[in-house]
NUVEXLO-817135 format. One line per 8 residues: number of its first residue (from 1); their letters; for each residue x, y, z of N, C-alpha, C. Coordinates in nm, 4 decimals, decimal comma. Example, Ala and Ser with C-alpha at 12.3 -4.5 7.8 and 13.67 -1.06 7.14 Angstrom:
% residues 2
1	AS	1,3190 -0,5690 0,7800 1,2300 -0,4500 0,7800 1,3200 -0,3300 0,7800 | 1,2850 -0,2250 0,7080 1,3670 -0,1060 0,7140 1,2900 0,0030 0,7870
% end
This chain:
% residues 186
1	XXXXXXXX	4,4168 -1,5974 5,1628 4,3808 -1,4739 5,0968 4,4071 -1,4815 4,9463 | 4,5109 -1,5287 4,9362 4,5680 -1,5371 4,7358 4,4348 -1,6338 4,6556 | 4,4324 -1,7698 4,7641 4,3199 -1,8638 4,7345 4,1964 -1,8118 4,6702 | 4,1607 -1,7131 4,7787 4,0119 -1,6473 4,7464 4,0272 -1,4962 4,6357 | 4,1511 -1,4623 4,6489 4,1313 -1,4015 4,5262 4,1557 -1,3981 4,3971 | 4,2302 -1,5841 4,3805 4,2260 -1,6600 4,2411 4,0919 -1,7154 4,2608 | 3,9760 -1,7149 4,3393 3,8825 -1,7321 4,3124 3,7708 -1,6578 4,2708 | 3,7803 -1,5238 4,2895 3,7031 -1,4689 4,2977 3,7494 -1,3973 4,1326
9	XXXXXXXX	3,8852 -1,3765 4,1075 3,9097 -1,3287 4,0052 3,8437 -1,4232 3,8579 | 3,8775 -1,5807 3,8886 3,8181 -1,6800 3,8134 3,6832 -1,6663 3,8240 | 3,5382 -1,6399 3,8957 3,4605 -1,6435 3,8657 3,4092 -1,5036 3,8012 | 3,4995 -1,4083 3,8238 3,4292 -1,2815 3,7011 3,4992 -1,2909 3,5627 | 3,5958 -1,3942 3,5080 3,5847 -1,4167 3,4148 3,5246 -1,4836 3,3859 | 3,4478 -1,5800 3,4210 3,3362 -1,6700 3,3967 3,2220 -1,5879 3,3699 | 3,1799 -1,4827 3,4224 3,0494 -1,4343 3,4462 3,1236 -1,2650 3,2968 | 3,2292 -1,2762 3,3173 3,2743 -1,1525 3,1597 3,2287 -1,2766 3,0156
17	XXXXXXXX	3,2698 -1,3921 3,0445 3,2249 -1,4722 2,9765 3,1519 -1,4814 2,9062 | 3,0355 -1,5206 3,0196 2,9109 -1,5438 2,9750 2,7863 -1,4258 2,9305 | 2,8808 -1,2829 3,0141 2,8166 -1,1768 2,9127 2,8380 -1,1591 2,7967 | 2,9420 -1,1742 2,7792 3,0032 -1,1488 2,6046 2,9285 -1,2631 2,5291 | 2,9045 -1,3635 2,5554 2,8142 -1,4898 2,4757 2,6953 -1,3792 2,4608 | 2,6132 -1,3666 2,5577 2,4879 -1,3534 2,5903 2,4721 -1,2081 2,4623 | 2,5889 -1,0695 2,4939 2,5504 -0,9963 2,4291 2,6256 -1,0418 2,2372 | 2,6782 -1,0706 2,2467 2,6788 -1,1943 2,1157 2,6192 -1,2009 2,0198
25	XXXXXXXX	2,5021 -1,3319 2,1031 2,4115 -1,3730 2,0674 2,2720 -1,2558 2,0302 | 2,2500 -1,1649 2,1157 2,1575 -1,0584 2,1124 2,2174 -0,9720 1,9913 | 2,3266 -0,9351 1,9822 2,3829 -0,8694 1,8058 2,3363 -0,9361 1,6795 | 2,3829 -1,0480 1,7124 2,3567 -1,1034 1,6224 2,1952 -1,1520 1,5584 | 2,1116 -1,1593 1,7036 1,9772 -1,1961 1,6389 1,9013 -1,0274 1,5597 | 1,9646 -0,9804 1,6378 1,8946 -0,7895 1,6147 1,9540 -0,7611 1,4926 | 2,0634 -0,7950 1,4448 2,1185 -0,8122 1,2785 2,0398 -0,9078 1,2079 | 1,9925 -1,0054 1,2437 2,0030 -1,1053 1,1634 1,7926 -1,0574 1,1372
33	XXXXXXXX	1,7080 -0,9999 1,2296 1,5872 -0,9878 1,2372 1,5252 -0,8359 1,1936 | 1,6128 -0,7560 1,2116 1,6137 -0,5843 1,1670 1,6586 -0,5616 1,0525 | 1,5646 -0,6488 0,9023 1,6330 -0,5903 0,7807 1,6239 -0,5004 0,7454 | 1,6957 -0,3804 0,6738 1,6384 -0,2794 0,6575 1,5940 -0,2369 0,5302 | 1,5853 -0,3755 0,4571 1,5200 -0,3633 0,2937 1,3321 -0,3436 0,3270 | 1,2931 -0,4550 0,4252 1,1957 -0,4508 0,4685 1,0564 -0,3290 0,4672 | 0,9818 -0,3003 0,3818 0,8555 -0,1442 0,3895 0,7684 -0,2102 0,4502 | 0,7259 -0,1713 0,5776 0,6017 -0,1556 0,6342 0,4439 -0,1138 0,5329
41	XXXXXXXX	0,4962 0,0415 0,5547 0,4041 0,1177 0,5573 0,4222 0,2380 0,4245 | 0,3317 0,2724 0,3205 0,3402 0,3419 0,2044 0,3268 0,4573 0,2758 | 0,4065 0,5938 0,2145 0,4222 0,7409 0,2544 0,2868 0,7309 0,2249 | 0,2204 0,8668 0,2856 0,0985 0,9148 0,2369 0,1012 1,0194 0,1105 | 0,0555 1,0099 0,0078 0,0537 1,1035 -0,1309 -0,0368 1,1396 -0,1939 | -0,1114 1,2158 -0,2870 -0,1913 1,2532 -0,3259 -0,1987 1,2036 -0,4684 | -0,2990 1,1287 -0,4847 -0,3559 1,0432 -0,5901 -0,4582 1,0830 -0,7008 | -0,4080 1,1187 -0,8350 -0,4946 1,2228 -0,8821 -0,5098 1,1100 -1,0561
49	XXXXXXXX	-0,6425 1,1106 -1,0064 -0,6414 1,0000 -1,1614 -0,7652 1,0835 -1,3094 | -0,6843 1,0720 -1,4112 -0,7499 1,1345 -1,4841 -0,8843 1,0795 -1,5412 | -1,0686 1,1345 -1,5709 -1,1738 1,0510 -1,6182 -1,1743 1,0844 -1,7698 | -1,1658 1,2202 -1,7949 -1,1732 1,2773 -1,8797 -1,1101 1,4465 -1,9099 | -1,1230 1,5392 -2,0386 -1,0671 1,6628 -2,0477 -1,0820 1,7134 -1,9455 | -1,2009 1,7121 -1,8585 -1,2130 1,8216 -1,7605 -1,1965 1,7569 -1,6166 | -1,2305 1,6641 -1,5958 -1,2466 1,6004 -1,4537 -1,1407 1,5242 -1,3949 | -1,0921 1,5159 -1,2829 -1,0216 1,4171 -1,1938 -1,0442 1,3873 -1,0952
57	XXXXXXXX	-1,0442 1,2748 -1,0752 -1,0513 1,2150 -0,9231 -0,9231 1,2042 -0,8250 | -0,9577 1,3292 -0,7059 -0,7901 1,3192 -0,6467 -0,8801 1,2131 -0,4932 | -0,7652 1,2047 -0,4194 -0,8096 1,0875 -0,3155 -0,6176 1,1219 -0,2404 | -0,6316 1,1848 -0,1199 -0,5361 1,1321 -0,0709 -0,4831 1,0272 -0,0164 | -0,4184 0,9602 -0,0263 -0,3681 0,8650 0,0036 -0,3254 0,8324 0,1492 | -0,3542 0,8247 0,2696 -0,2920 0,8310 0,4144 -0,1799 0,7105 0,3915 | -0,0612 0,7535 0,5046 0,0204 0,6795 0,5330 -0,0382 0,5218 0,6380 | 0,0225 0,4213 0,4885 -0,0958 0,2810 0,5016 -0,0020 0,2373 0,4830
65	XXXXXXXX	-0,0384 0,0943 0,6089 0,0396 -0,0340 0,5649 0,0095 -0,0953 0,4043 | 0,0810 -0,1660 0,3498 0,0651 -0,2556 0,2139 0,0084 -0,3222 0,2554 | 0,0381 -0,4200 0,3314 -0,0109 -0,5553 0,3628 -0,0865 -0,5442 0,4674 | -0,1764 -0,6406 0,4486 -0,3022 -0,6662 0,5201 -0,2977 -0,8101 0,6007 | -0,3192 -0,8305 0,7301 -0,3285 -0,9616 0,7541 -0,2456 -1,0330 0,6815 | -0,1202 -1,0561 0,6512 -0,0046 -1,0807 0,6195 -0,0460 -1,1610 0,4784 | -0,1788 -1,1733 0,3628 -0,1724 -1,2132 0,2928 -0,2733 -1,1245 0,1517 | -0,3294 -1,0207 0,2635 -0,3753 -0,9011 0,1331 -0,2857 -0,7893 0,1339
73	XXXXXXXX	-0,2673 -0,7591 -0,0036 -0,1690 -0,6588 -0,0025 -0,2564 -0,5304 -0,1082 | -0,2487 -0,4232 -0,0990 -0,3173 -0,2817 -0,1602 -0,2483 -0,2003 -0,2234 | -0,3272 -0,2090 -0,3581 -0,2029 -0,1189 -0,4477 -0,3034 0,0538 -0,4593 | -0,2263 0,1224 -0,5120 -0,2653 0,2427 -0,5595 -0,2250 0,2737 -0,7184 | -0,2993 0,3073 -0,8369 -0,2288 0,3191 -0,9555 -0,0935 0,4093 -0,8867 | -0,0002 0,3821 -0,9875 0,1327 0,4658 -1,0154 0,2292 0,3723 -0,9227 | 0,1750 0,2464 -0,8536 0,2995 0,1701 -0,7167 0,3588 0,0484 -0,8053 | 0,4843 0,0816 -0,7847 0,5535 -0,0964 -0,8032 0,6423 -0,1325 -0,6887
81	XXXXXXXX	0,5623 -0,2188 -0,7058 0,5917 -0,2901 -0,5204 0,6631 -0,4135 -0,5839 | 0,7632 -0,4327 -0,4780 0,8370 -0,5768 -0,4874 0,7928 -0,6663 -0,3396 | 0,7101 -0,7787 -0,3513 0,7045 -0,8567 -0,2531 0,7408 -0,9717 -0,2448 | 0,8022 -0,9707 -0,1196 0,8470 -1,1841 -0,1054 0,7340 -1,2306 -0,0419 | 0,7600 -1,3696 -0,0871 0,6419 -1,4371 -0,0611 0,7068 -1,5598 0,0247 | 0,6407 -1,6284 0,1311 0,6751 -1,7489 0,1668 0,5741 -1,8047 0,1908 | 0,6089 -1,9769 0,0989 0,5235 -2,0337 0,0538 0,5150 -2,1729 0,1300 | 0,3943 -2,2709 0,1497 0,3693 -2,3680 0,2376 0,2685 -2,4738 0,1726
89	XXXXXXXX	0,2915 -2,5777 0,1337 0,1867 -2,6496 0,0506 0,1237 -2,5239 -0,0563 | 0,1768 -2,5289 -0,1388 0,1275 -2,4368 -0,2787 0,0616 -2,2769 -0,2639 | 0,0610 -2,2594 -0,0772 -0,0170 -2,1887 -0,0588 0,0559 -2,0442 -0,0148 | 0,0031 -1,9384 -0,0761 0,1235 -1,7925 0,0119 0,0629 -1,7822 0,1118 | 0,1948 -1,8042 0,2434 0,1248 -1,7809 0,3714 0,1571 -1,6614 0,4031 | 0,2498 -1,5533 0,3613 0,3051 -1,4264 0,4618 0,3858 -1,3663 0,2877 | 0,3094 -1,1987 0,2980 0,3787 -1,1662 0,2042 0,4502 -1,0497 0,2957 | 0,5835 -1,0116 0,2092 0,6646 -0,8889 0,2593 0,6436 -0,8036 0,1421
97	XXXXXXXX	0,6642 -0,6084 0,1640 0,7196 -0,5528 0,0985 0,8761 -0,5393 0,0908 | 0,9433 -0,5370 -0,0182 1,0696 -0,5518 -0,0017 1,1430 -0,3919 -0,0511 | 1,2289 -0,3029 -0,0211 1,2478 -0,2174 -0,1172 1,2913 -0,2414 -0,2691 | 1,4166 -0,3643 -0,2305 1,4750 -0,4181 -0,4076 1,4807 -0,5801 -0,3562 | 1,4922 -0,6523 -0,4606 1,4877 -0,7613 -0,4909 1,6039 -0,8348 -0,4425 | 1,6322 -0,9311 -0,3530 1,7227 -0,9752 -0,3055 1,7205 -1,1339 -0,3191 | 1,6143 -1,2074 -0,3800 1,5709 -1,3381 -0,4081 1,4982 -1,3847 -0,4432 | 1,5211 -1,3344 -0,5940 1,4272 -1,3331 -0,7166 1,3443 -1,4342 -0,7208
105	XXXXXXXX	1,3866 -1,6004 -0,6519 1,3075 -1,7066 -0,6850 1,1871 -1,6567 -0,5662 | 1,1727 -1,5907 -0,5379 1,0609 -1,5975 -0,4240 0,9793 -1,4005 -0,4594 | 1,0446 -1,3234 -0,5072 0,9813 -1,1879 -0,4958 0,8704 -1,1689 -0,6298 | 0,7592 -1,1577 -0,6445 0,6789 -1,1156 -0,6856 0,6492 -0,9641 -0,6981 | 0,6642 -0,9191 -0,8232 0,6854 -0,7480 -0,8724 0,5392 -0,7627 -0,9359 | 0,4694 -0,6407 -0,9062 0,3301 -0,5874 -0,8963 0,3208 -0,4533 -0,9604 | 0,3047 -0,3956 -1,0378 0,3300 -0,3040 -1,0607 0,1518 -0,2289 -1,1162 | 0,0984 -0,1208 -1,0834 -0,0562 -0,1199 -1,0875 -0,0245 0,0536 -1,1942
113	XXXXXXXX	-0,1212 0,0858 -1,3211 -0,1158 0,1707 -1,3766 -0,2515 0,2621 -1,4224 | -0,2523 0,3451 -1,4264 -0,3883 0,4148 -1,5318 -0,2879 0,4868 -1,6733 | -0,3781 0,4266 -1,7295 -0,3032 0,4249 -1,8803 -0,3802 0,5439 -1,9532 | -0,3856 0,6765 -2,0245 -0,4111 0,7712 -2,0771 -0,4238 0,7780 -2,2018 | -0,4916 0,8430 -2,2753 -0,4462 0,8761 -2,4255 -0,3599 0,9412 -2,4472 | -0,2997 0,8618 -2,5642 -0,1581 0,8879 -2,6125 -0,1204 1,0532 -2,6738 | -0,2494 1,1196 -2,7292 -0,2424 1,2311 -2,6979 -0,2595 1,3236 -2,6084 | -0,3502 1,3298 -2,5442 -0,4145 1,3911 -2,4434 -0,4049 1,2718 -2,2795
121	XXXXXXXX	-0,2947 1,3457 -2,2231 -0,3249 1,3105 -2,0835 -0,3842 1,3244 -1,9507 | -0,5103 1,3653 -2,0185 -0,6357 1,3882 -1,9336 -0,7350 1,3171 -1,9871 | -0,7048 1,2190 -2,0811 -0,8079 1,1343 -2,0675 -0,7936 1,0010 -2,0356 | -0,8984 0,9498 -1,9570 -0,8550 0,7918 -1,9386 -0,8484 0,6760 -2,0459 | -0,8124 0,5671 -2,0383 -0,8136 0,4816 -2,1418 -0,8181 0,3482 -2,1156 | -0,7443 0,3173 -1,9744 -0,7741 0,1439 -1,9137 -0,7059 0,1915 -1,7814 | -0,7077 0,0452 -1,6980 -0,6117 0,0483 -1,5821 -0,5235 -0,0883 -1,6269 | -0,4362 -0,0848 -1,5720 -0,3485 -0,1985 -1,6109 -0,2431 -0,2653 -1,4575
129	XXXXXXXX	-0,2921 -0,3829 -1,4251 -0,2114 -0,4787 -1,3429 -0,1193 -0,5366 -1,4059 | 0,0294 -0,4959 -1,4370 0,1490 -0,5996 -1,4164 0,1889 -0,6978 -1,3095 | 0,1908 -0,8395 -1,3220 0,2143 -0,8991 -1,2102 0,3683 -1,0111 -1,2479 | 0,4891 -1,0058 -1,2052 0,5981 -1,1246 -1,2203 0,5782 -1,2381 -1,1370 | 0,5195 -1,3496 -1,1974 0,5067 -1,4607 -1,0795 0,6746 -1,5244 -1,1354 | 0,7535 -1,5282 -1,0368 0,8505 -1,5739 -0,9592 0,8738 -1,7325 -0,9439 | 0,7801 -1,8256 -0,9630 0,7192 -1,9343 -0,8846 0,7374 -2,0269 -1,0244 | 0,7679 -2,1801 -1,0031 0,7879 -2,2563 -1,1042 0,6344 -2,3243 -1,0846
137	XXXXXXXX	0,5178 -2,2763 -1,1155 0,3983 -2,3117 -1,0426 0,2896 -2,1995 -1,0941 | 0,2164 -2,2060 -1,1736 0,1257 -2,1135 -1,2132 0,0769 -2,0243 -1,0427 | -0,0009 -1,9345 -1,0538 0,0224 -1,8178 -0,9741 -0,1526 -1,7463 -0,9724 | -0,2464 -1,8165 -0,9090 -0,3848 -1,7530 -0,9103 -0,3983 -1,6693 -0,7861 | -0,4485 -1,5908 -0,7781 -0,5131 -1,4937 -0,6533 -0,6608 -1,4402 -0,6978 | -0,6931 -1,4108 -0,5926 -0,8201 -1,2832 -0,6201 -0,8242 -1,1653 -0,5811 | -0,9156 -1,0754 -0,6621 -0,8817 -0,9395 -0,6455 -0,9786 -0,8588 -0,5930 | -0,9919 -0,7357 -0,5753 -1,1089 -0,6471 -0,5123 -1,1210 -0,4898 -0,5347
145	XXXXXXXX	-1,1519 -0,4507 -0,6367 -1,1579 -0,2629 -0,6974 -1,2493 -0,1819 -0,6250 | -1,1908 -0,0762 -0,6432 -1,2712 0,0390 -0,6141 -1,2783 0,1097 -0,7247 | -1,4219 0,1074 -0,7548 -1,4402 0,1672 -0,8860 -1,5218 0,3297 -0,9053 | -1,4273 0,3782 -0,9073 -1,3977 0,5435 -0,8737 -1,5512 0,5595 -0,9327 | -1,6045 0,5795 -1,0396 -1,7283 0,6275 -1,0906 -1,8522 0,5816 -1,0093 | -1,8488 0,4609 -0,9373 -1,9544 0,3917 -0,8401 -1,9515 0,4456 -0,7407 | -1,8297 0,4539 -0,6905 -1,8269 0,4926 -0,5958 -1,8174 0,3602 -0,4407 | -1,7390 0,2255 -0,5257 -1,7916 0,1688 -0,4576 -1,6537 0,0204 -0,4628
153	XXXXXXXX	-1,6811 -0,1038 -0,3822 -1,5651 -0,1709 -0,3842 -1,6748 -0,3066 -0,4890 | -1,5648 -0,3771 -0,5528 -1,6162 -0,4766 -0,6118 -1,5338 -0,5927 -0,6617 | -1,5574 -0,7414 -0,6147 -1,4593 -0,8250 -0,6693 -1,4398 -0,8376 -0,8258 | -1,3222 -0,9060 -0,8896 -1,3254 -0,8856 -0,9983 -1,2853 -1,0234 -1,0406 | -1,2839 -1,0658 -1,1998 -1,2101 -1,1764 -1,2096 -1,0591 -1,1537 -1,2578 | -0,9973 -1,2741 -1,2477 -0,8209 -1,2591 -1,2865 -0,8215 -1,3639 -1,3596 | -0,7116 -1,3571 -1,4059 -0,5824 -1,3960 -1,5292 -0,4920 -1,4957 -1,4230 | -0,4819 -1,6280 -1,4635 -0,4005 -1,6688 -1,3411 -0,2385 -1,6619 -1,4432
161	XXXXXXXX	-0,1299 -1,6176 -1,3540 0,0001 -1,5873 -1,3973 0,0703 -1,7155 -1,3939 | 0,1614 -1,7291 -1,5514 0,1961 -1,8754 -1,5418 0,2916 -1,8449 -1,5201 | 0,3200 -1,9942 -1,4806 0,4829 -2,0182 -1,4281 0,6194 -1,9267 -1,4833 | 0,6678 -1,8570 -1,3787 0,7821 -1,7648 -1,4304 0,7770 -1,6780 -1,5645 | 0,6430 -1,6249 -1,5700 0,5981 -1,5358 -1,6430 0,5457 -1,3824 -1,5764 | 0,5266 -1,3216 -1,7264 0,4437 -1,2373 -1,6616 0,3259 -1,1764 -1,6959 | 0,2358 -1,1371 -1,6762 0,0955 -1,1101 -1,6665 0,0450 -0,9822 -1,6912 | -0,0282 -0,9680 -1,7650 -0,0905 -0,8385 -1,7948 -0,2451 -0,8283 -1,8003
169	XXXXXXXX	-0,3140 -0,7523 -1,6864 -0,4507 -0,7557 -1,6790 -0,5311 -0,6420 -1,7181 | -0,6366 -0,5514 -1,7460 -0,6678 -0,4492 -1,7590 -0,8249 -0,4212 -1,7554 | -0,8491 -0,3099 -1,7096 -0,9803 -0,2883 -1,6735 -1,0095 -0,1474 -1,7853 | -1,1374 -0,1218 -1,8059 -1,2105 0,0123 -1,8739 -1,2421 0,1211 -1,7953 | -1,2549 0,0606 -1,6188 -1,2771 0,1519 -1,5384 -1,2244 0,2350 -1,4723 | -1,2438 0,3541 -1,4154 -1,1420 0,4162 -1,3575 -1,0919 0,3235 -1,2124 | -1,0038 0,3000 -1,1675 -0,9774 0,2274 -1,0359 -0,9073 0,3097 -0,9534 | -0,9212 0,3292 -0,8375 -0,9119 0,3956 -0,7171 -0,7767 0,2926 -0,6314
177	XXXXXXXX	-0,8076 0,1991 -0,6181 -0,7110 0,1142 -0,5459 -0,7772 -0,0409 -0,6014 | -0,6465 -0,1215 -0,5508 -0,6496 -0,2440 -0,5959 -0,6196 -0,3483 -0,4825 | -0,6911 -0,4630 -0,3991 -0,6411 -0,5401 -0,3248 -0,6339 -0,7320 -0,3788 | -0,5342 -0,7857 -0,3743 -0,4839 -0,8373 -0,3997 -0,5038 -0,9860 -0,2651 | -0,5128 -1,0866 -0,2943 -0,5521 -1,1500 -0,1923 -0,5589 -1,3217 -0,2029 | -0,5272 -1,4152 -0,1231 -0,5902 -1,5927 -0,1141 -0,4915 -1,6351 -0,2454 | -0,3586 -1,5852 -0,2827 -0,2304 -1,6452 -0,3119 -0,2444 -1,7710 -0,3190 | -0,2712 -1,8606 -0,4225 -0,1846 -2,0113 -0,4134 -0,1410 -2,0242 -0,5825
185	XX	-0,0589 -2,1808 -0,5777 0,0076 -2,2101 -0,6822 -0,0323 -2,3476 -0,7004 | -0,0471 -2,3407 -0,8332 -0,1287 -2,4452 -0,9129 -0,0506 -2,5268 -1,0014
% end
């Protein structure tokens, strides 16, 4: 009787054991995979861009992922987005939104504007792409507007961002949104 119940006592510490490993291991991956710097998805807001004294173009904004197919990402004037990038033969394979910057050699800051007259802020004047390439590696992508007065989407050309610089692009048109896209380093 003592036999079997130094046995039986020895195998539920074996089996307390091997739960405590097991739930462990499960803490630790659910910490290590649940960051919570990590943005999905942009609030939804109301987007009101000035053409001129009298007119604006509003456009609500629905609650939208950033990223697209893990390598287009969509701006709205007024967003500065911080994204990491991970990179594979010169190429961005998977971008993140990040809330703040946690590893500068890899996060790419985006920042998208409609720029006004300096007196009057009801009139338009340019749009303006800030981009920080991060990367010891010049920094080309391509881009894609919506050009509020057309009414319509259209590729555009870019500025490729040099190495650990930063970039300043600008348009005459009013822009609605901006997508961003086909990441590599040169």
């Amino acid at each position: 009787m003592t036999e079997r119940l130094s046995n039986d006592i020895a195998k539920r510490k074996r089996n307390m054991k091997k739960t405590f490993i097991v739930i462990f291991f499960l803490i630790s991956a659910v910490s290590l995979f649940s960051n919570e710097n990590y943005v999905v998805e942009r609030n939804s807001f109301l987007l009101r861009l000035s053409i001129d004294e009298e007119q604006y173009w509003e456009f609500t904004v629905p609650q939208s992922p950033y990223i697209i197919n893990e390598t287009y990402i969509q701006f709205y004037p007024g967003e500065e987005i911080y994204i990491e990038a991970e990179v594979e033969d010169d190429k961005i394979i998977k971008l993140s939104v990040v809330k703040e910057i946690t590893d500068a050699d890899k996060t790419i800051v985006v920042e998208f504007n409609q720029i006004t007259d300096n007196n009057d802020d009801r009139i338009h004047n340019f749009m303006m792409l800030k981009i920080n390439n991060p990367f010891h590696k010049d920094m080309e992508y391509k881009a894609d507007i919506y050009l509020v007065e057309y009414n319509r989407w259209t590729n555009t050309s870019i500025i490729p961002v040099r190495a650990g610089l930063l970039s300043y692009e600008s348009w005459p048109d009013v822009i609605g949104t901006i997508v961003l896209h086909d990441f590599v380093l040169k």
